[in-house]
N, C-alpha and C positions, 0 to 999 in steps of 0.2 A: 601232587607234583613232587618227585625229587629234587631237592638241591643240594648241592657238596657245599659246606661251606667252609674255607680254608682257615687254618689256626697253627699253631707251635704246638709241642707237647707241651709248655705253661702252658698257654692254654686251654690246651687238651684236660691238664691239670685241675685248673681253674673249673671249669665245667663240670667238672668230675667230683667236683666238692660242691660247686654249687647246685648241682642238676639243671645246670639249663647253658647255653649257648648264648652271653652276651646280655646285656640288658636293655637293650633301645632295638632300633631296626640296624639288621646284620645284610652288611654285601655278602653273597653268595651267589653259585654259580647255578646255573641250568639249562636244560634245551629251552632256548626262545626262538622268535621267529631267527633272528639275524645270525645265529647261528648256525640253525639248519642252510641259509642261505652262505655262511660261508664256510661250511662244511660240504655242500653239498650229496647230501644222504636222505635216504628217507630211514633207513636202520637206526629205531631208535638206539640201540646197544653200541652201534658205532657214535651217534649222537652224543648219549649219555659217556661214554667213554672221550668224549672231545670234550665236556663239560669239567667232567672229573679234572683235566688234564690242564684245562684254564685254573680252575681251581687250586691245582697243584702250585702251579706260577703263583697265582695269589699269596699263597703261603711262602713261598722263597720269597717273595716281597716282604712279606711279615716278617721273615727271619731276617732278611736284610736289614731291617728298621729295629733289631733287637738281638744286639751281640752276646746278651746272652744266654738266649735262649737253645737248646738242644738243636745241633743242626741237623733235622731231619722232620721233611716238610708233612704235615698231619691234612688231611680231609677227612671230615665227619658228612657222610650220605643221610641226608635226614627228608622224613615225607609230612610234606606241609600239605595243608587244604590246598583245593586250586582257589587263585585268587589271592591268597596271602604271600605270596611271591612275584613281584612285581618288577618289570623292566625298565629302565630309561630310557622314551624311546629316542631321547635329543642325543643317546649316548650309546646307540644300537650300533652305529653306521664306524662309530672310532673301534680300531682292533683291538686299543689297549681291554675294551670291555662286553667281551663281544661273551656272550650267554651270562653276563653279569645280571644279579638281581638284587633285587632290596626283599629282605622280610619283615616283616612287621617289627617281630623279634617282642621279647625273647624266644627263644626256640626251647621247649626242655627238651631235655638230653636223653628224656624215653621216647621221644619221638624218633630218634638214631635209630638207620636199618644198618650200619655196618662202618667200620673204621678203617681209612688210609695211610697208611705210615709207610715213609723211609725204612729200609734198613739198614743195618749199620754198615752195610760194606758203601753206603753211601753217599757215609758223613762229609768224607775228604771234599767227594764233589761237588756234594751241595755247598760246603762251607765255601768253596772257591766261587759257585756260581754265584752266592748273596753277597762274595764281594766284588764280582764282575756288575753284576744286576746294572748299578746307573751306567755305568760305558756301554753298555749291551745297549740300555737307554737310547745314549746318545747316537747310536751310530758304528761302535766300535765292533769290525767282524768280528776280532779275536777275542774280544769277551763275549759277543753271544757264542761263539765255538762252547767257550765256558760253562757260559749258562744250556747250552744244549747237553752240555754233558749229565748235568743233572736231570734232564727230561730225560735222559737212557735210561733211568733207573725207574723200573716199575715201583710201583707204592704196594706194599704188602697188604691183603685184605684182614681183616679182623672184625668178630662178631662183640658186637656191644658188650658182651658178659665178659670180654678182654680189656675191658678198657683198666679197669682197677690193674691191674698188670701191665699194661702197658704205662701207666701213669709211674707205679710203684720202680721197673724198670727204669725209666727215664730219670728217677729222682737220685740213682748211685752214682 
């Protein structure tokens, strides 16, 4: 099973030193049923590409909750066993978590088929959108406008052997 599972470049960082992705069980994202049901696709590319995309938000979460971290929202694509990624299913039906999963965790970080990053032309809007994030929360149209500005921004792909580079980058 693939899951993206959302992070900062810290800890993207972090990772990167430790080889592994977290220590305990890690929320990540994936196709689950509730998903596909409010996606409505049977494409898994389109699926997986709606997974990625929840995933992304997780991570503007993350950044919201860490001023100072690099703003610029990271997903790690990683292939777990089937089974070791698990759904909530009391927590299927709410949007806020909809292809949300649990992994056992830790995850190592050779398990990684490929790395999601921001670029840089899209630091302004991410930084605006982590700090729209709670009014968007609340209710507020004109902070989710905010926070959709940074969903505009596609996540650049990068292969695992980039990671040392991308980490080394983000440290200037």
């Amino acid at each position: 099973m693939r899951v993206y599972v959302p992070l900062t470049l810290s800890g993207l960082a972090e990772a990167h030193r430790t080889g592994q992705l977290g220590t305990g069980p890690l929320v990540a994202h994936a196709v689950t049923p509730a998903l596909r049901e409010w996606y409505l696709s049977d494409d898994i590319e389109e699926l997986e590409y709606a997974a990625l995309n929840r995933a992304a938000l997780a991570s503007l979460r993350l950044l919201a909750a860490d001023a100072g971290a690099p703003r610029r929202r990271v997903v790690v694509a990683a292939d777990v066993p089937d089974g070791a990624a698990t759904a909530d299913p009391d927590r299927g039906p709410d949007p806020a978590a909809l292809g949300e999963v649990r992994v056992a965790g830790p995850l190592p970080l050779a398990k990684a088929a490929s790395v999601h990053v921001d670029s840089a032309d899209a630091e302004a809007d991410v930084t605006a959108a982590a700090g729209a994030l709670a009014a968007a929360d609340g209710g507020d149209d004109d902070a989710r406008f905010v926070v959709d500005g940074a969903e505009d921004h596609e996540l650049l792909w990068y292969a695992t052997q980039e990671i040392a580079s991308l980490v080394e980058a983000a440290g200037d």
